[in-house]
C-alpha positions in Angstrom: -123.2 90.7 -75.8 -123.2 94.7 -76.1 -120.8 95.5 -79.1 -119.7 99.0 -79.6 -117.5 100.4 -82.9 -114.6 102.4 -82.3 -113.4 101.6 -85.8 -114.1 102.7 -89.4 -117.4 102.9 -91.4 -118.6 99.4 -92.6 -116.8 97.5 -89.6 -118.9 94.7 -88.8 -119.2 93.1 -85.1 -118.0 89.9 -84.6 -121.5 88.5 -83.2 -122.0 89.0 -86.8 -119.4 87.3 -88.2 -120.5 84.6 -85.9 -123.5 84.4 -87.0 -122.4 84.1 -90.4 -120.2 81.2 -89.7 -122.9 79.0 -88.2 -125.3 79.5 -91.2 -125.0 83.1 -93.6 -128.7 81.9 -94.9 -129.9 81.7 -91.6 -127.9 85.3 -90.8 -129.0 86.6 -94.2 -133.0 86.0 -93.0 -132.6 87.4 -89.6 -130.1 90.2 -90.2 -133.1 92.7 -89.7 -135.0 90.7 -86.4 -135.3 92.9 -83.5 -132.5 91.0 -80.9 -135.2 90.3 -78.1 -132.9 89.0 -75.0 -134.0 86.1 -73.2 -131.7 87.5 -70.0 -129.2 84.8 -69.6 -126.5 86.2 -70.6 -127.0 88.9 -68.4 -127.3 86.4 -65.4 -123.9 84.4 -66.7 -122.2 87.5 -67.1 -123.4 89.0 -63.3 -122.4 85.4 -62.1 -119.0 85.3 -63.6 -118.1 89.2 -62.5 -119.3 88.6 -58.6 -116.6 89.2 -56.2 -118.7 88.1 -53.2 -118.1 84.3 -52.5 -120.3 82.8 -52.1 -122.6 85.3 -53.7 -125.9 86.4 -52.3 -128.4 85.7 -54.8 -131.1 88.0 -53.8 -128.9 90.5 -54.5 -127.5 89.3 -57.5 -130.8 88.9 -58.3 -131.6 92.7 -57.9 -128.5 93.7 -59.9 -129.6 91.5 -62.6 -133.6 93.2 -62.5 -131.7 96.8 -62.2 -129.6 95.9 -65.6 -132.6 94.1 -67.5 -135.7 95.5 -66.1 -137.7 93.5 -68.8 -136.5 90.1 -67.3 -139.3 88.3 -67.1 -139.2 86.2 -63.6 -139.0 82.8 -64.4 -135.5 83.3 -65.2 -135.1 83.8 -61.5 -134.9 79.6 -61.4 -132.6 79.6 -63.9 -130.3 81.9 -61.8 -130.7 79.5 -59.0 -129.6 76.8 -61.3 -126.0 78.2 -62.7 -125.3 79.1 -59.2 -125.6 75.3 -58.0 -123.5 74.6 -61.0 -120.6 77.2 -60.4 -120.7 76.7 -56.4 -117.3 74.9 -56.9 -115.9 76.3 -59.9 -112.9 78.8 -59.3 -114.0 81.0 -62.1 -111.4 83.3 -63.9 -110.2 86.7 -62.3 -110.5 90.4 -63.5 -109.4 93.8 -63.4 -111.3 95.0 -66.7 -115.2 94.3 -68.4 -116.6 95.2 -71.0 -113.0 95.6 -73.1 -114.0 97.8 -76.7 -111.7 96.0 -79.1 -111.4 96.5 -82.9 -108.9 95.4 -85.8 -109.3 98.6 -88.8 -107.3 95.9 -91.2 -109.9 93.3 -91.2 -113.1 95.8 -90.4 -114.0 93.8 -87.3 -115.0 95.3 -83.5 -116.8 93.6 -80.7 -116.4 93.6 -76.5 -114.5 91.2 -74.8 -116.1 90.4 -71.7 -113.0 90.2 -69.1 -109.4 90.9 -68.9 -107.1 90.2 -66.1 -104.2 92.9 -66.3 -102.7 90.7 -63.5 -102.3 87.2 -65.2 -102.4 88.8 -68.6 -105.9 86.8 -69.6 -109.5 87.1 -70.9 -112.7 85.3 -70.7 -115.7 85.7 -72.9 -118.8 84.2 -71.2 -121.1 82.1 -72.6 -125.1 81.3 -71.7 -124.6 78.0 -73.5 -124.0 74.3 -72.2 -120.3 73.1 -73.2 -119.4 70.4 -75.5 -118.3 67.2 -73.7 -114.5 68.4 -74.3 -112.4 71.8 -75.7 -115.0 74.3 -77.2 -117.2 74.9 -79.1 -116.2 75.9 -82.8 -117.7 79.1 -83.0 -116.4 79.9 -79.6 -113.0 79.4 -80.9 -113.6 81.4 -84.1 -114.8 84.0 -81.5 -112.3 83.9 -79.3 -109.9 83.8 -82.1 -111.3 87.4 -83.3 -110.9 89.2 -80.2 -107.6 88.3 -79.8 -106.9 89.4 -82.9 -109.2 93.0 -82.2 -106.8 93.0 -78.9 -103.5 92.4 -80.4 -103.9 95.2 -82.8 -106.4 98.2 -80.7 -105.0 97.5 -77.3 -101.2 96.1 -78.3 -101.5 92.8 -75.9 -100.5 89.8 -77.2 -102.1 86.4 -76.1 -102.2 83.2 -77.5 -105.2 82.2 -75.8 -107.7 82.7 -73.3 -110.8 81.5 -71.5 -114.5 80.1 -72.8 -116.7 80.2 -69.3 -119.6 78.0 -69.9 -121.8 79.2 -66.5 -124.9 76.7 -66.8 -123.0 73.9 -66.9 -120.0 75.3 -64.5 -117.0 74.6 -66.9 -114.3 76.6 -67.9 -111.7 75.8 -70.2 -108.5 77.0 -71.7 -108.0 77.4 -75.5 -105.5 78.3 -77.8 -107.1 79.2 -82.0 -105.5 77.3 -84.0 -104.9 78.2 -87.9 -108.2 76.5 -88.8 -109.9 79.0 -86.6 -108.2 81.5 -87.8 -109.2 80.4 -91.4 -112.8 79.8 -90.5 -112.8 83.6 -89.4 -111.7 85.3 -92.3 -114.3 82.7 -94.2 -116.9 84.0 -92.1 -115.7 87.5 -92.8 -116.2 87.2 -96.2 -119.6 85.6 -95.8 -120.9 88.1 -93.5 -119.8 90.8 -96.1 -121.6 89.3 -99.2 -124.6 88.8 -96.8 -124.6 92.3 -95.7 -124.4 93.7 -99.1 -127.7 91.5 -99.9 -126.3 88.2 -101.2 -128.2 85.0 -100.4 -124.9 83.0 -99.9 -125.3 79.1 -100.5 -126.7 76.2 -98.0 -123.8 75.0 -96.2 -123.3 70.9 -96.1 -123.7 71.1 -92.8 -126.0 73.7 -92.2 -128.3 73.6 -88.9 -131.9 73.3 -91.1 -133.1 71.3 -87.6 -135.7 73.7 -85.9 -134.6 76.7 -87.6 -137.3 79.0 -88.2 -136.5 79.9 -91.3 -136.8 76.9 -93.0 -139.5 78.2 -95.5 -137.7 81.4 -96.5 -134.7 79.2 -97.3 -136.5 76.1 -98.7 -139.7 77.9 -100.4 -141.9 75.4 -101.6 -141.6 75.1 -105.6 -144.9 75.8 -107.3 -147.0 73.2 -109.0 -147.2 73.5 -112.7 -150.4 72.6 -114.3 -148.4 70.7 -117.1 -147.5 68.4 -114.5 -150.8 67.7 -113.1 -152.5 67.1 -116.4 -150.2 65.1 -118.2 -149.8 63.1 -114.7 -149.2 59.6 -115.6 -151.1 57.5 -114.4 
């Protein structure tokens, strides 16, 4: 997702923050990666703003190549695929995309993906499978963020909105609760020491599994010569 500031210096984007909640080592180590895009969030988000039904995928298709020239082909199957999978999903309406939202008091800005001016709702599309019920926990940190950003830049109030998960064809309803809310000003405050240059701690349950920073987080400790000579054995 294309964040864009319309706050004050040192604001941070909530991908950020997000990042930071699922592991600040692992944000901390990849804070300075060049974001290559894979283009399925492009294809989720074309999907979920088509107003043709059914859509025409050859021309989705082209729009999709027009906005990510780079897309490598292959992904053209993988269009195919969350189009089988949202053929009978009546997927939230809008009026608005792309919706720059900020909040100065906690230094936050990101884009929320769609707002319905009619029903008074917004969506934030996802690339990712969905959990086998409710959302995701990040999701509803993010979620929670942005309608905090829109309460305060835009002055609309909502107590929820909308977590599209196109691959799998799901969409579901959800309401932050206050451990959301507390897991986003705990992720604030992580991203913050991490983007001053603190290594934060390992969380318990941090994702180590296939991460691939695994050796600049777990660097192997060096073999003392003590140890090897006075070995017993």
């Amino acid at each position: 997702m294309t964040e864009s500031s319309e706050t004050c210096d040192n604001a941070i984007p909530i991908s950020s923050v997000i990042q930071a909640y699922r592991c600040p080592r692992r944000f901390y180590f990849s804070r300075h990666d060049k974001i290559v895009s894979t283009g399925r969030y492009t294809i989720c988000k074309q999907i979920s703003l088509n107003i043709v039904h059914p859509p025409d995928e050859d021309a989705l298709w082209d729009e999709i190549c027009l906005i990510e020239p780079t897309i490598n082909p292959d992904m053209r199957e993988y269009l195919s695929h969350c189009l089988v999978s949202t053929a009978h999903t009546p997927l939230p309406t809008w009026t608005d995309s792309d919706i720059a939202v900020n909040s100065k008091r906690y230094g936050i800005y990101g884009q929320i993906d769609k707002y319905d001016a009619q029903s008074g709702s917004i969506s934030v599309i996802r690339n990712s499978g969905s959990p086998s019920k409710g959302c995701w926990s990040d999701d509803r940190i993010r979620l929670a963020a942005y309608l905090l950003c829109l309460r305060e830049s835009r002055g609309i109030d909502l107590s929820g909105g909308y977590v599209e998960y196109i691959p799998d064809g799901i969409v579901r309803y959800y309401e932050p609760q206050p451990r959301d809310r507390r897991g986003l000003i705990q992720a604030l405050v992580l991203a913050r020491k991490v983007l001053s240059g603190n290594l934060p701690a390992k969380p318990v349950h941090a994702p180590c599994t296939r991460c691939t920073y695994q050796k600049q987080c777990n660097p192997e400790k060096p073999t003392l010569l003590s140890h090897i000579l006075f070995k017993k054995r």
